[in-house]
N, C-alpha and C positions, 0 to 999 in steps of 0.2 A: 774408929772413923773420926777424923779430928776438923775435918776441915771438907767443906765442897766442891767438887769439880772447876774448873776454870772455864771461861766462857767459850773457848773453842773444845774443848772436848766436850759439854752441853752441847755443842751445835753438831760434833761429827756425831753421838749417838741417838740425837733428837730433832734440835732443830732445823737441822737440815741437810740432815738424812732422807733420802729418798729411796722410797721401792722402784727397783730399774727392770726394763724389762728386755735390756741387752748390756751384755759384758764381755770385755777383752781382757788380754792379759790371762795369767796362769796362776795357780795356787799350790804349794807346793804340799805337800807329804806332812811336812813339817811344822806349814804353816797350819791343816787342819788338825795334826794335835794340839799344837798351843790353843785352839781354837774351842777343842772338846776338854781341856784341862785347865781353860777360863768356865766357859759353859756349867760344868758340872757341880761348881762351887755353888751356884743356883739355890735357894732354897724351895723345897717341897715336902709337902705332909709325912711327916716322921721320917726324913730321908726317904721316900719310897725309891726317889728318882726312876720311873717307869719308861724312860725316853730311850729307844731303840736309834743309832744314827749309822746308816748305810750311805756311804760317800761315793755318788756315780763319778768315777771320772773316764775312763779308760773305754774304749770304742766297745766293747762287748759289753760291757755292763750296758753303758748308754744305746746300745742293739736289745737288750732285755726292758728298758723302763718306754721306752718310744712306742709300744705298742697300747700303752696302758695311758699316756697324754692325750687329753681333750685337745680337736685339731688348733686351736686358740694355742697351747703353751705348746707344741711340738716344734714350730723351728728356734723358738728362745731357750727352750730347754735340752734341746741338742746340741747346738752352740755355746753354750754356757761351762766355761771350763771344770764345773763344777755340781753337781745337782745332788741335794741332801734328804736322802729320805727318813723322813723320822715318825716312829711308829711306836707304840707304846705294847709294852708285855706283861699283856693282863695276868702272868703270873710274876709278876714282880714282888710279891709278898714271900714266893723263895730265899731271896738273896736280904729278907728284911733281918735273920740274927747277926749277918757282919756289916748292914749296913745302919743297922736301927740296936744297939748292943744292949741298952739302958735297959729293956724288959722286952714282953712276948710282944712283940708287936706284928710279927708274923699271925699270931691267933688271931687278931682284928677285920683281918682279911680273909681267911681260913672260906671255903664253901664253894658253893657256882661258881665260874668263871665269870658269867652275868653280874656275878655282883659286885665285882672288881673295875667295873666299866667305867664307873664316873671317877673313881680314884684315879685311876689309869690314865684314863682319857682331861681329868684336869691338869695332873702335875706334870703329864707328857705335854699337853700347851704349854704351860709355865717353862717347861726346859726349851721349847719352840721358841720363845721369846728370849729366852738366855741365850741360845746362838745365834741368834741376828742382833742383839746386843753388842756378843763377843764381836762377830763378824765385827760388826762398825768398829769397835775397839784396836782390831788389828789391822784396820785399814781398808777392810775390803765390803763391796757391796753387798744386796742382797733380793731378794727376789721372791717370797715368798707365794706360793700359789696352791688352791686345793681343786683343781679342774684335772682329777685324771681316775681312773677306775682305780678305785681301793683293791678288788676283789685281784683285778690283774696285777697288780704290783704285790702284792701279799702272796699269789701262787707263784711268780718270776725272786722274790728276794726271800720273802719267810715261808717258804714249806714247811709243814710240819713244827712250827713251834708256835707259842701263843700272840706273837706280833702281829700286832695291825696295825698298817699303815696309816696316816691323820696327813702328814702336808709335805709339801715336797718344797724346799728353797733352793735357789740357784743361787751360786755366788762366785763371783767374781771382781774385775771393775769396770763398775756404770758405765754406762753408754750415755750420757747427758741427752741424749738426741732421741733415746727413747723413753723417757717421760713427760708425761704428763705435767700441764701447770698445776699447783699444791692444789688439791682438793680443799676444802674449808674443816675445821675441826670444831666442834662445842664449848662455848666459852663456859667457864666456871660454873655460873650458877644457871644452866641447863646443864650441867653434868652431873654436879660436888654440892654438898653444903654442908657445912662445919655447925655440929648439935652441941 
């Protein structure tokens, strides 16, 4: 990395970037893999990459998650050309000899499934942030929201494997008319301080 961002690409991933809470427009096939092949370059704890991504788009899928949305996110998340469920698989330490090669790093993890949880459940966040990253990267908005029954979305998309669901993002492009003015953010030294 030789050099830093320019000040529009700073602004479309950051500064003014907004969580939208209506979107138009279509997302293609193609555009959600460039999406998860930005994404995944991510970095997390020994490569775990624990982040599970089910892409709702298609009228039966989106007939499966609608039962399972707080009445608050059900008509923006049915409309929303696109809805990302990303869930973490607390046996993620399987796939650590081809993704982790250097040494056992599967053993690290080895035991309860319980004990897998914060591993799991952090660097499944971290990939959460890497695709509303990408997202803005490739142009398109994003929506993220955690108001819907885990338990429902977990029996409707992951039966029977170790996945549990964490957050759900819609994406598409903003609806400028459905946000919010900028909330306020913590300035420097009520956040940071350099030791």
């Amino acid at each position: 990395m030789s050099h830093a961002l320019d000040a529009a690409s700073l602004d479309q991933l950051f500064r003014t970037a907004r969580t939208y809470n209506a979107f138009t427009g279509e997302v293609s096939d193609d555009t959600l893999r460039q999406l998860y092949d930005l994404l995944k370059f991510g970095p997390t704890q020994a490569n775990t990459t624990p982040a599970r991504f089910v892409f709702v788009k298609s009228p039966e899928a989106k007939a499966k998650l609608g039962p399972a949305l707080d009445e608050g996110n059900y008509a923006k998340t049915m409309a929303a050309p696109v809805t990302v469920i990303i869930g973490r698989d607390e046996d993620f330490h399987e796939k650590l000899p081809f993704l982790f090669p250097h040494t056992d790093a599967k053993a690290w993890f080895e035991g309860p499934r319980e004990s897998r949880f914060k591993p799991a459940l952090r660097n499944a966040s971290l990939q959460a942030a890497y695709l509303i990253i990408a997202a803005r990267a490739l142009g398109l908005d994003a929506g993220p929201m955690t108001g819907f029954n885990a338990a429902k979305v977990d029996e409707a998309f992951f039966a029977g494997t170790a996945i549990k669901s964490d957050i759900l993002v819609n994406l598409g492009h903003g609806d400028p008319a459905s946000i919010f003015p900028r909330s306020p953010r913590l300035g420097f030294d009520e956040a940071a301080r350099i030791l």
